[in-house]
C-alpha positions as a Markdown table, in Angstrom:
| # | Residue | x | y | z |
|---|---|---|---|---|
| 1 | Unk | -11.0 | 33.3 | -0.9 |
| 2 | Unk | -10.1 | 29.6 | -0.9 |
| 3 | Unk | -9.6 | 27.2 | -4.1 |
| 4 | Unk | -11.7 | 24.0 | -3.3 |
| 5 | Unk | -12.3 | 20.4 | -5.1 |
| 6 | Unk | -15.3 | 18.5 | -5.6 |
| 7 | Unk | -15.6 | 14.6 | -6.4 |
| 8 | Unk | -19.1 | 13.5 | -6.9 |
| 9 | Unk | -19.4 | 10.4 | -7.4 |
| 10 | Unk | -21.6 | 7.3 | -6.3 |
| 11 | Unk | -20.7 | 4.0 | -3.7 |
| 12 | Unk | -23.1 | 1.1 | -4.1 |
| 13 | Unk | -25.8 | 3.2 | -5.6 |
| 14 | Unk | -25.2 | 6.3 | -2.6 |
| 15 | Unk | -24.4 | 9.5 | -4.3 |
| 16 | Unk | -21.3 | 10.6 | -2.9 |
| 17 | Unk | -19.9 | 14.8 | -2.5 |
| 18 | Unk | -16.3 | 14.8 | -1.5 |
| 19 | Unk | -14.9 | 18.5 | -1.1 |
| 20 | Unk | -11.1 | 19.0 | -0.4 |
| 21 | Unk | -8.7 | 21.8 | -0.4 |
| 22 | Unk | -6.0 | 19.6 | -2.7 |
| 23 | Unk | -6.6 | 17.5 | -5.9 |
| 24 | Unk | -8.6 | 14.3 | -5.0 |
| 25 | Unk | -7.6 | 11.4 | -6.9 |
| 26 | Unk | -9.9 | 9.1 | -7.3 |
| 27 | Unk | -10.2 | 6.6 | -10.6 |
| 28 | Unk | -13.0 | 4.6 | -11.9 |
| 29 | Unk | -12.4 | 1.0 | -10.1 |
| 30 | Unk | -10.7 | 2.2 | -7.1 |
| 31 | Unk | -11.5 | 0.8 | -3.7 |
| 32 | Unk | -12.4 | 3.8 | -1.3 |
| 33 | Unk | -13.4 | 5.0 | 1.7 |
| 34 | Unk | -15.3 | 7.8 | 3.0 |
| 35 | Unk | -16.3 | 9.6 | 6.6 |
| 36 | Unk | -18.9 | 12.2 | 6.5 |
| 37 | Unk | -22.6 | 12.8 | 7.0 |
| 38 | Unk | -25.7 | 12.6 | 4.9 |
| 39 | Unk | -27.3 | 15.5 | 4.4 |
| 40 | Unk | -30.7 | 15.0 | 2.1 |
| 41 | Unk | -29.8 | 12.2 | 0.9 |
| 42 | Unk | -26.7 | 12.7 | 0.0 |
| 43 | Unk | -23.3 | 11.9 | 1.4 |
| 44 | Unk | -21.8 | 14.6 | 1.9 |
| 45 | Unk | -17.7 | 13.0 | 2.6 |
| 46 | Unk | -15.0 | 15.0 | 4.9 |
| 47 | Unk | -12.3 | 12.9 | 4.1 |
| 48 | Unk | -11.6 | 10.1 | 2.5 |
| 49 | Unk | -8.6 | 7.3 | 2.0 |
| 50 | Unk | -8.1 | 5.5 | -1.3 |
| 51 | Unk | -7.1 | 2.0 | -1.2 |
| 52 | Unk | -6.1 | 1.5 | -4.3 |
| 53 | Unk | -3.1 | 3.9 | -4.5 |
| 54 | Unk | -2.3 | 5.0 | -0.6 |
| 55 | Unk | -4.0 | 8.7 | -1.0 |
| 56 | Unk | -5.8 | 10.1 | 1.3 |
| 57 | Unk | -7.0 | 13.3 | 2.4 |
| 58 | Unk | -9.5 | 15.4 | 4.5 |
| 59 | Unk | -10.7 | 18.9 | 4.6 |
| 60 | Unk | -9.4 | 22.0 | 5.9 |
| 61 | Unk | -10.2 | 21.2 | 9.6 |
| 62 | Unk | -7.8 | 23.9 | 11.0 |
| 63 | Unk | -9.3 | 26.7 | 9.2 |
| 64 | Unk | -13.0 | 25.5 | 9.6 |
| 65 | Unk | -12.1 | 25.4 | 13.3 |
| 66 | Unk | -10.7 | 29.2 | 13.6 |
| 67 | Unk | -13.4 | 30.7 | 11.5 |
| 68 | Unk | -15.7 | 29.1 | 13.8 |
| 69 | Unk | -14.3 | 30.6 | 17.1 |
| 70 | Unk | -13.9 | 34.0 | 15.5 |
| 71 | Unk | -16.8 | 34.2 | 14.4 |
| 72 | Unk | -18.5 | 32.9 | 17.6 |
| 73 | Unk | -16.7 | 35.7 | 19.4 |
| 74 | Unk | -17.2 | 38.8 | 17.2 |
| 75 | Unk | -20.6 | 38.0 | 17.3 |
| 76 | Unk | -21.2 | 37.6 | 20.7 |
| 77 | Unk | -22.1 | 41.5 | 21.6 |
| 78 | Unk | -24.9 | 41.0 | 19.0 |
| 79 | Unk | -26.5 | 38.6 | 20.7 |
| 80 | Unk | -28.7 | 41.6 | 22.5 |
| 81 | Unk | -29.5 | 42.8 | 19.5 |
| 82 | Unk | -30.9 | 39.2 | 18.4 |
| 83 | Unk | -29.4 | 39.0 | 15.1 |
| 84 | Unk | -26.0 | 37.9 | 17.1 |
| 85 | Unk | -27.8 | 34.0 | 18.2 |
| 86 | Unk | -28.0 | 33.3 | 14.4 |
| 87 | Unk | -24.4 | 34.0 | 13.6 |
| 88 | Unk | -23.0 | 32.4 | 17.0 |
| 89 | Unk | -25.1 | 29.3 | 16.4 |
| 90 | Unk | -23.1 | 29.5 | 12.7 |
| 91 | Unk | -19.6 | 29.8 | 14.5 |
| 92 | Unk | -20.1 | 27.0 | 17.0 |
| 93 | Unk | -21.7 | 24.9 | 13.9 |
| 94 | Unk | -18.2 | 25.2 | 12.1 |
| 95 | Unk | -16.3 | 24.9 | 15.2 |
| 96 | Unk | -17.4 | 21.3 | 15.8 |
| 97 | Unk | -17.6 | 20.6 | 11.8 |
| 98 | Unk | -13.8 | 21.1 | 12.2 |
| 99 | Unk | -13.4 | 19.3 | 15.4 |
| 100 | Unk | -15.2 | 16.6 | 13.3 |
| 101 | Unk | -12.9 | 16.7 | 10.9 |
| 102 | Unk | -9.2 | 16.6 | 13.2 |
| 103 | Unk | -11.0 | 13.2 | 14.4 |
| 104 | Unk | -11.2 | 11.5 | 11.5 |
């Protein structure tokens, strides 16, 4: 069990969902900006740097990236079963979701 903080907030009209393991601070007027993906129309940020008072921050990319390999590899006998692709595909999904994140 993790503690996690959302933002959500808008950027020229684009609704914005930041989610960080630490307190994001972020103030009415301040001059952001944000790396992510959209995801239904809506931006869904993995880190972000504020301008306005030298904060910046990003998700949990060490952690993302471990629970993807372990999960890739307990899961890996399963895959005869069939059940095991589904939870592999997961694993590798938050593998490179973390990856994402060390590059930003």
């Amino acid at each position: 069990m993790s503690t996690g903080y959302v933002a959500s907030f808008e950027i020229d009209g684009r609704p914005i969902e930041l989610l960080m393991p630490v307190t994001i601070m972020i103030e009415d007027g301040d001059e952001i900006i944000v790396a992510g993906k959209v995801k239904r129309g809506l931006f869904h940020a993995l880190a972000c740097n504020n301008l306005s008072n030298s904060v910046s921050g990003k998700g949990n990319s060490t952690a993302t990236m471990v629970a993807g390999v372990i999960f890739t590899f307990i899961e890996i006998p399963f895959i005869l079963v069939g059940i095991g692709v589904i939870f592999v595909a997961s694993g590798i999904h938050y593998f490179v979701k973390g990856k994402n994140m060390c590059d930003l």
